[in-house]
C-alpha positions as CSV (number, residue, x, y, z in Angstrom):
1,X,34.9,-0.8,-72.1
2,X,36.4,3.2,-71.7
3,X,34.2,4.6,-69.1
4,X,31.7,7.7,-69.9
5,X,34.4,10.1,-68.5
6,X,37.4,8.6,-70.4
7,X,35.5,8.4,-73.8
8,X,34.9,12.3,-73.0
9,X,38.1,13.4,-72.3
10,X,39.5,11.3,-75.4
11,X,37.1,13.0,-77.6
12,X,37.8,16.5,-75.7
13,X,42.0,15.6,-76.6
14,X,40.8,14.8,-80.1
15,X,39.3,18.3,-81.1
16,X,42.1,19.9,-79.2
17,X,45.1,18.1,-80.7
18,X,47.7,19.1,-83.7
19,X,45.5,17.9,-86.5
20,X,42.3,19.0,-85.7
21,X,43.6,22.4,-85.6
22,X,45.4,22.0,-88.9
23,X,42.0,20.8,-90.4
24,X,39.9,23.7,-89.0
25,X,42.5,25.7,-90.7
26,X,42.4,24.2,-94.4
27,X,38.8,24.4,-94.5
28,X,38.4,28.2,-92.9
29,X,41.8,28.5,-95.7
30,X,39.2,26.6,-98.4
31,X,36.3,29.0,-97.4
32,X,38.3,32.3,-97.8
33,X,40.3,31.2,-100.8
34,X,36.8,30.4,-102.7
35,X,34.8,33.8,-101.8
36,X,38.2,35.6,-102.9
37,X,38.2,33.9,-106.3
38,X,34.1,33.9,-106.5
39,X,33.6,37.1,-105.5
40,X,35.4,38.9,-108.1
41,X,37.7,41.9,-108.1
42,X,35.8,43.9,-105.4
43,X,36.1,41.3,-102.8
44,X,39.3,41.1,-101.2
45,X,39.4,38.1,-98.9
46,X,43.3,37.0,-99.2
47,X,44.7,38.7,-96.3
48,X,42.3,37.0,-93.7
49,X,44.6,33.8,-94.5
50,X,48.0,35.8,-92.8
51,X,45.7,35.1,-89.5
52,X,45.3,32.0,-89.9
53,X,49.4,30.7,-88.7
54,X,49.3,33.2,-86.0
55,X,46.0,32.0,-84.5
56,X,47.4,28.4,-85.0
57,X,50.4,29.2,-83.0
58,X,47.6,30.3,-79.5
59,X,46.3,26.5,-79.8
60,X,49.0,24.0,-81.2
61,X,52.9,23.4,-81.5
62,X,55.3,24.5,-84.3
63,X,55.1,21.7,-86.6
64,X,51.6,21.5,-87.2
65,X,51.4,25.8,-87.6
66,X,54.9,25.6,-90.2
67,X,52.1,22.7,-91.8
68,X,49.0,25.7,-92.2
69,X,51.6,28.4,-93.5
70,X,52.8,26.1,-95.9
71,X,49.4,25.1,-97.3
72,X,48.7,28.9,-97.2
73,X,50.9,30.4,-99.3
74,X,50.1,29.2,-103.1
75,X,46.4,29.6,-101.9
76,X,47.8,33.4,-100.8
77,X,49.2,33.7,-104.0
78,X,46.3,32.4,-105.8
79,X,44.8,35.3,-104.1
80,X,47.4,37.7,-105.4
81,X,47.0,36.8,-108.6
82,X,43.1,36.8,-108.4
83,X,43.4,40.4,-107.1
84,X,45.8,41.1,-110.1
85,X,48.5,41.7,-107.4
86,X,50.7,39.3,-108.7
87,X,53.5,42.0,-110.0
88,X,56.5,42.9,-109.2
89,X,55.4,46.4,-107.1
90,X,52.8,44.6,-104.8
91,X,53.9,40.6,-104.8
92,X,57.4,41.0,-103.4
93,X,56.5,43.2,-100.6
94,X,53.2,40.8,-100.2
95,X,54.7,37.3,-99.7
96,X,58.2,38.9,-97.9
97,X,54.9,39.9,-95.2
98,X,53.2,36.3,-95.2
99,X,56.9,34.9,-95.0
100,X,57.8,36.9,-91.7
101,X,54.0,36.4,-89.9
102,X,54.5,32.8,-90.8
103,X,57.8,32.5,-89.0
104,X,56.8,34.7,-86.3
105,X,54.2,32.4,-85.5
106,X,55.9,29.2,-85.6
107,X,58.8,30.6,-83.2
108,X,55.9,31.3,-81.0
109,X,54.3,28.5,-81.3
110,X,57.7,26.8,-80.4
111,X,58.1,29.2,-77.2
112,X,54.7,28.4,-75.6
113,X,54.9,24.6,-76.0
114,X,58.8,25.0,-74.5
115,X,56.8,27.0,-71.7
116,X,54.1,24.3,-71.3
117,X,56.6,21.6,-70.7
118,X,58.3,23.2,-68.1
119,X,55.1,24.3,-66.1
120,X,53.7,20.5,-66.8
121,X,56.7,19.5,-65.0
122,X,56.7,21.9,-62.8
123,X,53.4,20.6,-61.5
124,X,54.7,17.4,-61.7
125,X,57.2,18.0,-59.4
126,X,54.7,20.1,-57.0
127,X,52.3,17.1,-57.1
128,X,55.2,14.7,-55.9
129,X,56.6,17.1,-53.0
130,X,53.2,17.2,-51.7
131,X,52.5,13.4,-51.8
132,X,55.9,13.2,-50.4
133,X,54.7,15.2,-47.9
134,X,51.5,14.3,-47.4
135,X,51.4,10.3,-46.9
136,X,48.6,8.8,-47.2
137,X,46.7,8.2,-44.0
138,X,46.3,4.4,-43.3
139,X,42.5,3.0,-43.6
140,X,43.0,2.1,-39.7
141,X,44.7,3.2,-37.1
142,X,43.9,1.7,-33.4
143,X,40.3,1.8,-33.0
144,X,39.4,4.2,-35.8
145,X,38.9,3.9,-39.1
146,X,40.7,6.8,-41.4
147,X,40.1,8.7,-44.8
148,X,41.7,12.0,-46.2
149,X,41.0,14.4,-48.9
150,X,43.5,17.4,-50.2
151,X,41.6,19.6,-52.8
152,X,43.6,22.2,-54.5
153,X,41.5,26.0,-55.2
154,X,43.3,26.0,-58.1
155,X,45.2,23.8,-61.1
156,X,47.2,27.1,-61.5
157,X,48.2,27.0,-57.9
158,X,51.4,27.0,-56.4
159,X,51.5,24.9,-53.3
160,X,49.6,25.2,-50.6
161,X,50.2,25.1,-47.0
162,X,47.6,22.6,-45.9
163,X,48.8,19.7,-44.0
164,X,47.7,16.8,-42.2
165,X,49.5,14.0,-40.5
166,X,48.8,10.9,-37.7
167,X,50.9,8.4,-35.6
168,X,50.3,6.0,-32.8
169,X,51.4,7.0,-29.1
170,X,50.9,4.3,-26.9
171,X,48.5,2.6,-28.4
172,X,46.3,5.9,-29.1
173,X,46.0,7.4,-32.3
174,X,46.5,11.2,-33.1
175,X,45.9,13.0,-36.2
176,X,46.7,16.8,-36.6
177,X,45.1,18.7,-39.1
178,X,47.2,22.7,-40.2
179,X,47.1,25.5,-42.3
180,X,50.6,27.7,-42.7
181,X,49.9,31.1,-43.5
182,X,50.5,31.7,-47.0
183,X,51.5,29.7,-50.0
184,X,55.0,28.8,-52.2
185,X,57.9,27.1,-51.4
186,X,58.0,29.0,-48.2
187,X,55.0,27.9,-46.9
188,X,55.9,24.5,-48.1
189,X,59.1,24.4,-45.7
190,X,56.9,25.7,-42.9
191,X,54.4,22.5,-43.4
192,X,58.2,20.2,-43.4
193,X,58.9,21.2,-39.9
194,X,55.6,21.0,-39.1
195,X,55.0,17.3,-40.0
196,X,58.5,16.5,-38.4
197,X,58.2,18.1,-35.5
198,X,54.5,16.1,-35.5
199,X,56.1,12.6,-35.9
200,X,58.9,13.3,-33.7
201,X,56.9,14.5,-30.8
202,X,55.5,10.6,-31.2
203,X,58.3,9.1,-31.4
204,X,59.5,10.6,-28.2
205,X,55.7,10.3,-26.7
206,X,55.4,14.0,-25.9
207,X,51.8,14.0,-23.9
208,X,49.2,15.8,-25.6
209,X,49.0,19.1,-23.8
210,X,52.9,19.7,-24.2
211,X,52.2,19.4,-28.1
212,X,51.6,22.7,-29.3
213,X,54.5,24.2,-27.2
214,X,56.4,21.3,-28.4
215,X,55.8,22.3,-32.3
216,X,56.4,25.8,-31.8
217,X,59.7,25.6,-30.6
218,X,60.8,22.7,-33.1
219,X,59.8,25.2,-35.8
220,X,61.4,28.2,-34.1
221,X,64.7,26.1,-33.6
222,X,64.2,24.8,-37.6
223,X,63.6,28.6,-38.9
224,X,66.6,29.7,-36.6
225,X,68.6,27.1,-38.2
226,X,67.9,28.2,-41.4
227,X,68.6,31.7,-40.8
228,X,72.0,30.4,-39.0
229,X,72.8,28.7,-42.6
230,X,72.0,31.4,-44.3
231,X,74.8,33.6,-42.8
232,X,77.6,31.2,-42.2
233,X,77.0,30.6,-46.2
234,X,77.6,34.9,-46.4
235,X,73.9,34.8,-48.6
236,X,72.9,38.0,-47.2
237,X,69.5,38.1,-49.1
238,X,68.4,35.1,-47.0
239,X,68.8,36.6,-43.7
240,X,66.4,39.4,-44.1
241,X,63.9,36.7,-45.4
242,X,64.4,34.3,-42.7
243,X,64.1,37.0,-39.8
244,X,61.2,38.4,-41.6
245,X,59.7,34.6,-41.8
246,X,60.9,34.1,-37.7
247,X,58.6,37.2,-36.7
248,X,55.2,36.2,-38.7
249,X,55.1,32.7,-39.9
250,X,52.2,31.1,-38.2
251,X,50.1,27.7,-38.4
252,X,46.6,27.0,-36.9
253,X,46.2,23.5,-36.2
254,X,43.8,21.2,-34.1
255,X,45.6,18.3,-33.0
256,X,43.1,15.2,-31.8
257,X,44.3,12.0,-29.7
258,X,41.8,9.1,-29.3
259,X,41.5,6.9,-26.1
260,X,42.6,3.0,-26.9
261,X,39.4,1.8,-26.6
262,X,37.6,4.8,-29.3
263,X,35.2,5.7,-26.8
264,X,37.3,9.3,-25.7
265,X,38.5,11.4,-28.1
266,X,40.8,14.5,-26.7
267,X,42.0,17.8,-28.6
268,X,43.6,20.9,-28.4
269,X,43.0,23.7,-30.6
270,X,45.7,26.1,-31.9
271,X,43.8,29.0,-33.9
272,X,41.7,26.7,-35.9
273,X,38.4,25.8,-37.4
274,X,36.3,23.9,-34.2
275,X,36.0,19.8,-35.7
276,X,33.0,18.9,-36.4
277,X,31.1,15.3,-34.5
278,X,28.5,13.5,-36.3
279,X,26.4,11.2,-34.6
280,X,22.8,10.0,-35.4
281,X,22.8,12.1,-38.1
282,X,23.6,15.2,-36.8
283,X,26.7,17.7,-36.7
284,X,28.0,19.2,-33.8
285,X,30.4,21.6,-33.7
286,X,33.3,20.6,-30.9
287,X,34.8,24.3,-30.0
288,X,37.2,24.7,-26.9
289,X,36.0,27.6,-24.9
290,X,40.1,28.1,-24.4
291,X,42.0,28.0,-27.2
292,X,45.4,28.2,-28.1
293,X,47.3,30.5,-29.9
294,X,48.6,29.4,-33.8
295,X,52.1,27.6,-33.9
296,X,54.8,30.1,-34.1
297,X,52.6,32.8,-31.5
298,X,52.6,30.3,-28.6
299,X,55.7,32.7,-27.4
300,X,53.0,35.5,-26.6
301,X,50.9,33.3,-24.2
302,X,52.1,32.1,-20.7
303,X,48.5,29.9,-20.4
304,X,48.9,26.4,-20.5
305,X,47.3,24.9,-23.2
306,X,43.6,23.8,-22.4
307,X,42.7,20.1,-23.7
308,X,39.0,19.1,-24.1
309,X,37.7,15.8,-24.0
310,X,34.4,14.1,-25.8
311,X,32.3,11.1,-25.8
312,X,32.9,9.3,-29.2
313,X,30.2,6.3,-30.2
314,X,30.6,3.5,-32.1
315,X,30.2,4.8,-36.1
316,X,30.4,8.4,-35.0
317,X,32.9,10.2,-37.5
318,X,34.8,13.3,-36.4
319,X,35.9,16.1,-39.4
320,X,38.9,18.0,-39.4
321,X,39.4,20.4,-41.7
322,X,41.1,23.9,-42.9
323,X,39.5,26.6,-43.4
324,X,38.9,27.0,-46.9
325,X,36.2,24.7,-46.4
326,X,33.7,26.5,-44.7
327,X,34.9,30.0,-46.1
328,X,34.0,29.3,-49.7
329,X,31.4,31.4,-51.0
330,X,28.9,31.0,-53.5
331,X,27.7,33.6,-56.3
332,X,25.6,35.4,-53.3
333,X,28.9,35.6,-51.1
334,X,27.3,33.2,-49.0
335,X,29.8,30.7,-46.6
336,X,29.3,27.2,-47.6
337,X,27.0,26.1,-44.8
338,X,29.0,22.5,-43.5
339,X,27.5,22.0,-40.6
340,X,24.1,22.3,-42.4
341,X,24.4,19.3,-44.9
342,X,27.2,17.2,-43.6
343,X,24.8,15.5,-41.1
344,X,22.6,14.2,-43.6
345,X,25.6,12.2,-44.5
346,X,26.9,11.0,-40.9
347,X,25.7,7.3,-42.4
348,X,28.2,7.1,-44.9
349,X,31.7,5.7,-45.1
350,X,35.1,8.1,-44.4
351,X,35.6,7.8,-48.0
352,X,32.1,8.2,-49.0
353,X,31.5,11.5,-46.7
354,X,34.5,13.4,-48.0
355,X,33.4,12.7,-51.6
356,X,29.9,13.6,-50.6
357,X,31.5,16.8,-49.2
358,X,33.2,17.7,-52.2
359,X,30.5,17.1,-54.9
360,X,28.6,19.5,-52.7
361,X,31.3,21.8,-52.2
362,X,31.8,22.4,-56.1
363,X,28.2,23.0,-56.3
364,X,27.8,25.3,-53.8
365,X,31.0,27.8,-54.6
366,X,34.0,28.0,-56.7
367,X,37.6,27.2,-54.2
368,X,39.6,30.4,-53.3
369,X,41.7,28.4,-50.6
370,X,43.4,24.7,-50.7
371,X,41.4,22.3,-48.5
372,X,42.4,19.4,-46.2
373,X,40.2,17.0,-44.7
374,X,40.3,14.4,-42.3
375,X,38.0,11.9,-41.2
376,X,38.1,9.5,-38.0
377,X,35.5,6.8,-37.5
378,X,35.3,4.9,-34.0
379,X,35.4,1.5,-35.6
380,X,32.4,-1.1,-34.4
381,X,34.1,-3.8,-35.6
382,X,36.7,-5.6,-32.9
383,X,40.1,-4.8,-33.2
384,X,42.4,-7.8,-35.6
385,X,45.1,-9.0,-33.1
């Protein structure tokens, strides 16, 4: 049996599609035509029915609006002829008028639903870059359990810059959660080198305080790649835009790396939101007192990176996330307050605590900013192998 939801959305497509647009239109058609031939002499109705094709054409395609001005012209006539119109001074110049608004509207009915294929695929092919992308993060890894969650501010959006990633080093696991400034194709590049230069550092088993200086200068080398591309090829436009994108592309990130065993969990922060521990149902906010400047301004500090360490316990869950999380405001311009609410929920599954997150979320504010989260759960189940 359809679900609540589904038998909702089929009744929503029903009132929205082709035909129940051409029926609304017959009977408001039906209405006018009778209080113009009811009404007398004095009451001239007929011209509300030119309206009714270019109205059509906002809601539905061309076929069903060339269906309503079809149906509305011997009714338009009957009109003229009502209004004693129906000579040769007014009824030439009258239908000629009902004729053009008729075909005006069905070309523009044709345009729009040619433009609404093309941004349906365009999403189409957004939504598959950034599953590409973003791979799902496996249920386990090592001695946590995992769970992500990508909500996008906006179905109008282009793509955002979020990102989120994990791999294995040495038996350890290692997530990194990102934000690239800005949004578009651009940005979308920026989160590519990102997430290669993420799996590559684990494939060569870079330790975790070389990281950040390891991601900066894989996406320095990738953007001065690019740029080198760009010129051999003679596309002059692209060189301003790739020096331009060299000088201030940035991305805050907070990569974490868990001991074998679950019980240590180690992270360096690069310009980003502190992660959040929860732990007999409360919320702790893990800030390093030193942090790290974004990916991409690493250049400007000569510190070495500072890496803090934490006690994780069996079922405790640690939250990553980007930004937009805790900057979306409600009505009031209030922050949503995370750190508030999300330890009343430190007892449910990953999966469960990001949904619980986002119900509350939509409640609380409408999104200005795409969100990532990340979940990892110190497993107290034994390991399988």
């Amino acid at each position: 049996m359809p679900s609540v939801d589904a038998q909702r959305r089929d009744s929503e497509e029903l009132w929205r599609g082709p035909g129940a647009v051409v029926a609304l239109a017959i009977a408001v058609l039906l209405l006018v035509l009778a209080a113009d031939v009811l009404g007398g002499y004095r009451i001239r109705l007929g011209g509300i029915m030119l309206a009714l094709p270019a109205l059509a054409a906002v809601f539905t395609g061309p076929r069903a609006v060339a269906v309503i001005a079809v149906v509305m012209m011997p009714a338009y006539v009957v009109t003229l002829a009502e209004n004693h119109r129906l000579n040769w001074a007014d009824a030439p110049v009258a239908i000629a008028t009902a004729v053009v608004i008729s075909a005006t509207a069905v070309g523009a009915a044709a345009v729009r639903e040619r433009r609404a294929r093309q941004l349906a695929q365009s999403r189409r092919v957004t939504a598959l870059t950034q599953q590409t992308l973003l791979r799902p993060l496996p249920p386990r890894l090592g001695p946590v359990e995992l769970s992500s969650s990508y909500l996008a501010s906006d179905a109008e959006s282009t793509i955002g810059g979020d990102l989120y990633a994990c791999a294995l080093v040495d038996g350890r696991p290692r997530v990194i959660v990102g934000d690239v400034q800005g949004k578009g194709l651009s940005t979308l590049e920026m989160v590519l080198f990102v997430l290669n230069a993420f799996r590559r550092a684990a494939w060569q088993r870079v330790a975790l305080p070389d990281l950040p200086g390891f991601l900066d200068d894989a996406v320095r080398r990738e953007l001065e790649l690019a740029r080198d591309m760009a010129h051999e090829s003679g596309d002059s436009t692209q060189e301003p835009e790739m020096g331009r994108r060299m000088r201030e592309s940035f991305v805050t990130a907070v990569v974490v790396e868990v001991a074998e065993d679950g019980g240590e969990v180690r992270l360096v922060n690069c310009g980003h939101p502190a992660p959040l521990l929860l732990h007999d149902g409360t919320a702790r906010e893990l800030p390093s007192p030193e942090p790290a400047l974004p990916l991409g301004l690493l250049g400007l500090d000569t510190d070495p990176v500072h890496v803090e360490s934490h006690r994780m316990e069996p079922g405790d869950i640690l939250l990553l996330f980007t930004d937009g999380l805790v900057e979306a405001r409600d009505g009031a311009g209030d922050f949503y307050p995370l750190t508030e609410r999300v330890g009343s929920w430190a007892g449910h599954a990953p999966e469960a605590l990001l949904d619980a997150i986002q119900t509350d979320l939509r409640g609380h504010a409408r999104l200005d900013d795409d969100i990532a989260m990340v979940t990892l759960r110190r497993s107290t189940a034994p390991q399988a192998g």
